[in-house]
C-alpha positions in Angstrom: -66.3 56.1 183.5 -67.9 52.5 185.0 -71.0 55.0 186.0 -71.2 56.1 182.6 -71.4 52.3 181.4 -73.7 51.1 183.9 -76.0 53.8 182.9 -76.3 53.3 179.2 -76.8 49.0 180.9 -79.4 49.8 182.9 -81.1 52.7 181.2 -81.1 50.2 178.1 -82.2 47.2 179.6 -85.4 49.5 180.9 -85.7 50.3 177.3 -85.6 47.3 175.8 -88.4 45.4 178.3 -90.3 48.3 177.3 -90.0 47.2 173.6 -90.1 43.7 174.0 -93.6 44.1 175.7 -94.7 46.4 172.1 -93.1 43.5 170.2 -94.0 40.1 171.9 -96.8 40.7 174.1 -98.1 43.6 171.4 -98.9 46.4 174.2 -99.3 49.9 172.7 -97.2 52.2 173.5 -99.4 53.8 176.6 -99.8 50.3 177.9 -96.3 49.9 177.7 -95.9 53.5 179.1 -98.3 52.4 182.1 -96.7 49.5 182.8 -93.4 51.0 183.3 -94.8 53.3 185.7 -96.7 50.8 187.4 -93.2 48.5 187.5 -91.2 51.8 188.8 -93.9 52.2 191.5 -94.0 48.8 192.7 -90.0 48.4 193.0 -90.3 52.0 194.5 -92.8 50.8 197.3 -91.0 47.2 197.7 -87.7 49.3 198.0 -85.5 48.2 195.3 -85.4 51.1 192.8 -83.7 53.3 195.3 -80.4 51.5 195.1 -81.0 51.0 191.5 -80.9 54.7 191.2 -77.8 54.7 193.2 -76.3 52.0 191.4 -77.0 53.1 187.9 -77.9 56.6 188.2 -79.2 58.2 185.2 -79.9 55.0 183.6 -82.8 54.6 186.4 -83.6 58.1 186.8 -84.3 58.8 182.9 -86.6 56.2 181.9 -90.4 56.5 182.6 -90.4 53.8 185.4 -88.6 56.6 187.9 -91.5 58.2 187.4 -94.1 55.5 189.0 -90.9 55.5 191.5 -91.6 59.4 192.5 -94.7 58.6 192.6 -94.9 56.1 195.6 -91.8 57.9 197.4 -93.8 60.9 197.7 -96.9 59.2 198.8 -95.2 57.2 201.0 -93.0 60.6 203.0 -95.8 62.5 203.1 -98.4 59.7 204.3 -95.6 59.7 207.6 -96.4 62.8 208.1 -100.0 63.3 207.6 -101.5 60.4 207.8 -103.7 59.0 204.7 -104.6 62.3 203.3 -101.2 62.7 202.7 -101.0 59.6 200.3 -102.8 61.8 197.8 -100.9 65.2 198.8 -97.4 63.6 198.5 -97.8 62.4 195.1 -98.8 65.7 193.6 -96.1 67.5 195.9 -93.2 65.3 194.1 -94.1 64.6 190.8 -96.0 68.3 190.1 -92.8 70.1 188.7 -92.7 67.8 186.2 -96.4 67.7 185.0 -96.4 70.8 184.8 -93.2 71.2 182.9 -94.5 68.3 180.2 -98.0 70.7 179.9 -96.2 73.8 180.0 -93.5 72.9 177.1 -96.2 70.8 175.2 -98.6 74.1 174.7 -95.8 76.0 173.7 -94.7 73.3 171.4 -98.4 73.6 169.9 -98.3 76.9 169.3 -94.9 77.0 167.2 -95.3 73.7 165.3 -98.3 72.6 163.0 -99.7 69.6 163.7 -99.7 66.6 160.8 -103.2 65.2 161.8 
């Protein structure tokens, strides 16, 4: 049950930075997006999102800044194993099945739904 809590805490928290930089600093949304990746990737590369993740668990997987995380994790495993070409590889090798999921659904979503615009 305290996992469950510290989720919704830290999952929030992630949320709510993301809001106050719409609000106060008046980012748009992609900025804000952007910048949560970019934040994800830079605790990723530093170290400190990993035991976020196993502190909070979903609440640090969920949000868009585990993404930037994925990013550099995969960079950085696969540039041990092959060097500097495989800072490029790696990040397409981890974060691919979920590119490809967001393109996938989104075109079927097109095809079912009209658009408003």
């Amino acid at each position: 049950m305290e996992k469950f809590i510290w989720a919704f805490i830290i999952g929030g928290a992630i949320c709510v930075i993301g809001q106050i930089a719409m609000d106060v600093f008046k980012l748009t949304p992609a900025h804000t997006m952007s910048s949560l990746v970019v934040i994800g990737a830079i605790l990723g590369g530093l170290g400190l999102y990993e035991p976020l993740i196993k502190f909070a668990g979903a609440g640090a997987t969920v949000p868009i800044s585990s993404f930037g995380n994925s990013l550099v994790k995969g960079a950085l495993a696969e540039a041990e194993r092959s060097g500097i070409i495989g800072v490029l590889t790696g990040i397409f090798e981890v974060t691919s099945a979920g590119v490809s999921s967001a393109i996938i659904f989104g075109f079927m979503a097109s095809l079912l739904f009209k658009s408003k615009g």
